[in-house]
N, C-alpha and C positions, 0 to 999 in steps of 0.2 A: 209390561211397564216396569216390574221388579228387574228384568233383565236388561233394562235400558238405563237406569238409573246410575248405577256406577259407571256407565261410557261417558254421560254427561258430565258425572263430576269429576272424572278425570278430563275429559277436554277441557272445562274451568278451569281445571289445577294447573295444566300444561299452558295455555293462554295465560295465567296469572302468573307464571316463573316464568316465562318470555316477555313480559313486561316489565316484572323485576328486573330481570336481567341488564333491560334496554335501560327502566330510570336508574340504575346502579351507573351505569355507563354517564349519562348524562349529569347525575350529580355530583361524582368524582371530577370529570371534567371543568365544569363548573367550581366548583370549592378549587381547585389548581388556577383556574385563570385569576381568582379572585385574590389569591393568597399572591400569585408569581407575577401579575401585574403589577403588583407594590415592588417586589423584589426585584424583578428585572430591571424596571426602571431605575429604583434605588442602587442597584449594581451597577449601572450604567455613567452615575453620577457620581460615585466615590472616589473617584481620582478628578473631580474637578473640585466637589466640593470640602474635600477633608485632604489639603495638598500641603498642610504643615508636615513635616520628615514624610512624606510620602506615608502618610498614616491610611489614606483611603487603598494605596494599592497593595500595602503592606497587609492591612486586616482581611485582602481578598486573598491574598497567598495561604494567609495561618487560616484562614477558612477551609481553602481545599487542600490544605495540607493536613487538618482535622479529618475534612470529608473522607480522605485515602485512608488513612489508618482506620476509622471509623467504621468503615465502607467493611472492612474484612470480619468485622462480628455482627455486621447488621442482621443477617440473615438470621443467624440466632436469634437475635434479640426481635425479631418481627416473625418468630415460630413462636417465641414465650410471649408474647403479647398476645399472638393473631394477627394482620392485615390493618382490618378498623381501626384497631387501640395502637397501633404502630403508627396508621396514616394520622389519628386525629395529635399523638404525642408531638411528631415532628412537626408538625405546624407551629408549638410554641416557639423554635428556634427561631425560626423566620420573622415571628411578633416581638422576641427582644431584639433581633438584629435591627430591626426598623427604629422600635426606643431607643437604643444604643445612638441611633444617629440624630436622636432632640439631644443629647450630649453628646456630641463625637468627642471623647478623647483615650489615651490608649487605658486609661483605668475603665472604658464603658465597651469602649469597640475590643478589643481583644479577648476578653471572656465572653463575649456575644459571640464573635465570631467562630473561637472553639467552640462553642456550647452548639451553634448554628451547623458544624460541620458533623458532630453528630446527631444532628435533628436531620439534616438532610440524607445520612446516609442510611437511616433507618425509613423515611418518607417515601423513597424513590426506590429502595425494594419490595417496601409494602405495595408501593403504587405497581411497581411491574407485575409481583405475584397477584395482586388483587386482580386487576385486570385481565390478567392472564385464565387465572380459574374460576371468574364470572362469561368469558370467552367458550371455555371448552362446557360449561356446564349450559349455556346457551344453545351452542352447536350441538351437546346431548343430546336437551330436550326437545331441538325441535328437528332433530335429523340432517344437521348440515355437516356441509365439509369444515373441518375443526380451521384449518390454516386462513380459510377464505373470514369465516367471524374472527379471527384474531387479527389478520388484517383490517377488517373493517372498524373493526374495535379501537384497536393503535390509531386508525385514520380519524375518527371523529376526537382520539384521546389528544392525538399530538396537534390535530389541527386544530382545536381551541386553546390548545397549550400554549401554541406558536402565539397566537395572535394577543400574548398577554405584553407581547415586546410593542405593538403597535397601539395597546391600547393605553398602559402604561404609560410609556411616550408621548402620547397626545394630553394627558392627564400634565405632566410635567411640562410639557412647553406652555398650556393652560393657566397654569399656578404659577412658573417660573417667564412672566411675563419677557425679562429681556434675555433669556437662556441661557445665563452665565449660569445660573446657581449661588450668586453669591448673595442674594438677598437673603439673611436672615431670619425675616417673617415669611417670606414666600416659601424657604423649605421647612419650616416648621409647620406649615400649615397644608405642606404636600406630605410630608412623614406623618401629618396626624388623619390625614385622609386613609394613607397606606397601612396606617395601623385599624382603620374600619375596613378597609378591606379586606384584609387578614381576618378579621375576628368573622365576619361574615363566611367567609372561608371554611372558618373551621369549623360552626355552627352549621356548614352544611352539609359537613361530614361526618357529622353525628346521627342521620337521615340516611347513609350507606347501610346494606343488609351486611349481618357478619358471616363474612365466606372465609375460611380457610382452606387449604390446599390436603390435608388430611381429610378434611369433613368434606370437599369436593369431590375428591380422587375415590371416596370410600376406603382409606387406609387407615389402621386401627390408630386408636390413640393409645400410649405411653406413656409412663411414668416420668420424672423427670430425677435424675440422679444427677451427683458430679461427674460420675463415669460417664455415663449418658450425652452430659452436657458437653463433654470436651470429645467424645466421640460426633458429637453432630456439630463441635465446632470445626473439627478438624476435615469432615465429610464439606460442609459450606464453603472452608476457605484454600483448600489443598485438593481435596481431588478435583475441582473442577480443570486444573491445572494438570492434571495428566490425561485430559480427554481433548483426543489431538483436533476434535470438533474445536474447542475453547482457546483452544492455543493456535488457529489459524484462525479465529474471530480476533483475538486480543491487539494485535496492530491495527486492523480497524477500528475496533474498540476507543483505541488511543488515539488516535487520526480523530474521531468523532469531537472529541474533548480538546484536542490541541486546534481543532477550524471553529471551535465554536469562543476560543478563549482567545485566538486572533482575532475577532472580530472587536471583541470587549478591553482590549489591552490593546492592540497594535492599527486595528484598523481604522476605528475612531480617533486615535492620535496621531498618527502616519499620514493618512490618506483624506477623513474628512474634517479635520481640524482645519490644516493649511488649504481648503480650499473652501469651504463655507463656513469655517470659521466655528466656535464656541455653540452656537446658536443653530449650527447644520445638524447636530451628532442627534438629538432630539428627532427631524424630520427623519434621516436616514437611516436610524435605527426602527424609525416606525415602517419605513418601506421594507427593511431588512423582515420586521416581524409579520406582516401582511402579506408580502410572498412567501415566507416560511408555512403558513399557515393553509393559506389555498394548497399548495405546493403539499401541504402533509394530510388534508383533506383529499385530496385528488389520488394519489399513490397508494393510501390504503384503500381505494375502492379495489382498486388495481390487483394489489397482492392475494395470489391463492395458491402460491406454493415457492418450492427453493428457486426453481426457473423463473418466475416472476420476478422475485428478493432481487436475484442475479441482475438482473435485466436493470433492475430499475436502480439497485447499491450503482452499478456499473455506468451509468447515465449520469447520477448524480457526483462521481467523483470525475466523471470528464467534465462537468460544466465548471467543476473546481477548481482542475488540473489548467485549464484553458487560460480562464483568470487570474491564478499563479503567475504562469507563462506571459500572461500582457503584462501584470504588472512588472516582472521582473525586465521586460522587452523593449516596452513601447510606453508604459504609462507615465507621465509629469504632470504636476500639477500647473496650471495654466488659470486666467483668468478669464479665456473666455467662453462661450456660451457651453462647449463640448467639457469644458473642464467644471463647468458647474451641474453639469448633466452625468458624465462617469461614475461620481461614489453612488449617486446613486442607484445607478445601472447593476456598479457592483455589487450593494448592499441587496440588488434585487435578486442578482444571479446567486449570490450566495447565501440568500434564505431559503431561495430554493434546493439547492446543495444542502444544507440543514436539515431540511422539512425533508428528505430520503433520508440522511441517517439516523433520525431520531423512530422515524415510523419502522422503517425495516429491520433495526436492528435489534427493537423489543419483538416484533413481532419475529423475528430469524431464532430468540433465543426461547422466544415463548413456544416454535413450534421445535426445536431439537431438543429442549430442556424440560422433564417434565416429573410429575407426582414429588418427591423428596428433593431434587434438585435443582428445581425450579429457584429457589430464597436465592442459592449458591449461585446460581448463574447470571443474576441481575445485581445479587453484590459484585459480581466480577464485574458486571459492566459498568457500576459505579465507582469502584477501585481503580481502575485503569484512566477511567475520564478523570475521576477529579483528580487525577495524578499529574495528569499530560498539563490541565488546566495550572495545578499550582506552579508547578516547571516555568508556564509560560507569565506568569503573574510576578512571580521573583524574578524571572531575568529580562522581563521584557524594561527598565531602566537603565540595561547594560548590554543591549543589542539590538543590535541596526535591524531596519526593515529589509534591508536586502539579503542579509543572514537569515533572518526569519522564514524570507520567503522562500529561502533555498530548505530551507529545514523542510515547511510544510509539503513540499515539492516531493524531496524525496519519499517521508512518509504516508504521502498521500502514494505511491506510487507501491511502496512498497507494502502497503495493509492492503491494496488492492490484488498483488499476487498471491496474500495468503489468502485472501478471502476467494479468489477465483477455485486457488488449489481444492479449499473446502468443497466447492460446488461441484467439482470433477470429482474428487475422490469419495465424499461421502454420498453424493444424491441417494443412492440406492438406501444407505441407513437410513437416508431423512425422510423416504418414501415408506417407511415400513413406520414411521413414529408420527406424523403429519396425522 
C-alpha cells in the first residue's frame, strides 16, 4: 500500500494539470469574446457613427499606428510583467476606448486610441505566449504530439474569438434599432452595454493560472538590469528579423492584417453599403463573424504539423485570391435578388479565409518559435499586421476599390510564395523543433 500511494497521487496531480490546462484555455477564450465582442462591433461603427472630419476613421489609423510602434517592445514589457498581468493590463485600453465613444470628440478619442494601441499590443503577445506555453506544458503532461495541442488550442482560441464579430453585430442591430447608428440614446446605451462586457472580460481573467514561458520551459530566472533589459530588447525586436524562418513568414504576416483591414474600411463601404444599404453592414458582418469562427474551430482540429499549416494557409488564400479576381472581373452592384445575396456570399467566403490565418499563423509560429523567442515572434506578428492595417485606414479615403483590390491581389500572391519557400526549405528544421 506504501508503494502505491505516490502512483495515485501523482495520477491526481497529472489529471489536475490537464484540467487546468483545458479551463485556462476556456477562460481566456471567454474573457476575449467578452471584451472583443464590444470592440469589434464598436470598430465596426466608427466611421458611421463619429463621421465629423472623418474623426471615427482617423482614431482607427492613430490606433494601429500606436499598435505598430508599440507592438516592437511589447514583448519586453509582457516578460517584466508575466502573461496574466500583461493580458489583464491591456484590457484596460479597450474599456477607455469604448468610454471614449459616450464622448467621441478628438480631446476623448485620440488619447484612447494611443493609449488602446499600446494595450493592444502588449494583450495580443501575452495572449499568443500564454497560450502557446499552457499548449506545450499540456502536451508535456499528458504525452502528446506538441504541434497537434497547439493547433487544437489556436482552434478553440480563434474560433470563439471569431464569433465575437457575429455576436457583437447582433447585439448592435438589437439596440441600433433602424441601423444607422445615428440615434443618440441607442448608442449610448449599446457603448454602456459594451463597457459591461469588457469589465466582465477582465474579471475573468483574473481566474487564469500564472504561466510564464521561463517557469514553463524550466529556464532559470535573471536579474533584471539596464544592460539586461536592452539586450533582451534588442533580442525580441531585431533578431527575429534575421531568422530567414520570420522573414519568409512576414509577407504573410502582412497580407493577414491588410484582408482583415479590407473588410473593415473598404468592403463594408464599397461593396455592402451601395447594395443593402447602412442597415446590411450589421447583418454581413455577423455572417462574415460566424463563418470566421466555424471556419477557425474546424481547421484547428486539423492542424498537426508544417504539412498540414501548408495545406490549409494554401486553401485559404485560394478562396481569397478567387474573390479578388470576381470582384475585380465580374462583380456590380445590382438590385436584384443575386445582388442582394453576393456580399453576403462574400463576407462568408472571406471569414473563412480569416478563420485559416488567424489559427495557423499563431499556431505556425508557436510551433517554429520557442523557450526565449517565443514574446519576439508574436510581437513580430503583431507589428507587421497593425502596420498593413494602419496603411490601409489612412489611405483608404484616398483610394479606389479597384486600386485596392489590385493591391491585395498582388500581396496575397506574393506572401504566399514566401510562405510556400518556408515549407520547402525549412521542414526538416521544423521537424526537429515540432
Amino acid at each position: 500500500m506504501d508503494e502505491e500511494t505516490p502512483l495515485v497521487a501523482e495520477h491526481s496531480d497529472s489529471k489536475t494539470l490537464t484540467k487546468s490546462h483545458s479551463r485556462d484555455v476556456h477562460i481566456l477564450s471567454s474573457a476575449f469574446l467578452l471584451i472583443f465582442l464590444a470592440y469589434g462591433a464598436a470598430q465596426n461603427l466608427e466611421s458611421t457613427i463619429n463621421t465629423e472630419e472623418d474623426l471615427g476613421t482617423i482614431s482607427l489609423g492613430i490606433l494601429y499606428s500606436s499598435f505598430t510602434v508599440f507592438s516592437l517592445v511589447a514583448s519586453l514589457v509582457v516578460r517584466f510583467l508575466g502573461s496574466k498581468n500583461a493580458l489583464i493590463l491591456g484590457t484596460t485600453g479597450y474599456w477607455l476606448f469604448i468610454a471614449a465613444n459616450l464622448i467621441p470628440t478628438w480631446y476623448t478619442m485620440v488619447p484612447a486610441s494611443l493609449y488602446l494601441g499600446f494595450a493592444a499590443s502588449i494583450i495580443w503577445v501575452a495572449q499568443g505566449t500564454y497560450l502557446t506555453s499552457t499548449a506545450r506544458s499540456h502536451a508535456h503532461d499528458c504525452n502528446l504530439h506538441e504541434g497537434t495541442v497547439i493547433g487544437n488550442f489556436n482552434g478553440e482560441f480563434w474560433g470563439m474569438f471569431a464569433s465575437h464579430q457575429f455576436i457583437g453585430n447582433l447585439i448592435s442591430l438589437a439596440l441600433l434599432s433602424d441601423g444607422t447608428g445615428e440615434s443618440t440614446s441607442g448608442t449610448t446605451l449599446l457603448f454602456i452595454v459594451f463597457l459591461c462586457s469588457m469589465t466582465l472580460g477582465t474579471i475573468l481573467m483574473c481566474f487564469l493560472h500564472t504561466r510564464d514561458v521561463k517557469r514553463e520551459e524550466g529556464l532559470p530566472e535573471s536579474s533584471v538590469s539596464f544592460n539586461s533589459t536592452l539586450v533582451s530588447l534588442s533580442k525580441s525586436v531585431i533578431t527575429p528579423l534575421f531568422d530567414i524562418r520570420m522573414l519568409l513568414i512576414v509577407p504573410l504576416i502582412a497580407y493577414s492584417g491588410l484582408q482583415q483591414a479590407f473588410v473593415w474600411a473598404e468592403f463594408t463601404k464599397d461593396i455592402v453599403k451601395p447594395a443593402l444599404g447602412v442597415s446590411g453592414v450589421g447583418g454581413a458582418m455577423a455572417v462574415y463573424g460566424a463563418f470566421d469562427a466555424i471556419c477557425s474551430l474546424a481547421v484547428g482540429r486539423l492542424t498537426s504539423g508544417l504539412k498540414s499549416v501548408t495545406l490549409i494557409i494554401s486553401a485559404g488564400a485560394f478562396i481569397q485570391i478567387i474573390v479578388l479576381i470576381w470582384l475585380l472581373l465580374k462583380y456590380s452592384v445590382s438590385s436584384e435578388v443575386l445582388g442582394t445575396i453576393y456580399p453576403y456570399l462574400i463576407a462568408a467566403i472571406w471569414g473563412i479565409g480569416d478563420g485559416v490565418f488567424n489559427t495557423q499563423l499563431s499556431a505556425l509560429l508557436g510551433m517554429l518559435f520557442k523557450h526565449d523567442t517565443v514574446e519576439g515572434a508574436f510581437a513580430q506578428l503583431k507589428v507587421w499586421q497593425s502596420a498593413s492595417m494602419a496603411v490601409v485606414f489612412f489611405v483608404s479615403p484616398y483610394i479606389s476599390l479597384l486600386a485596392m483590390l489590385v493591391v491585395m491581389l498582388v500581396a496575397v500572391c506574393v506572401s504566399m510564395a514566401g510562405f510556400l519557400l518556408l515549407s520547402l526549405q525549412v521542414e526538416k528544421a521544423f521537424s526537429l523543433t515540432a
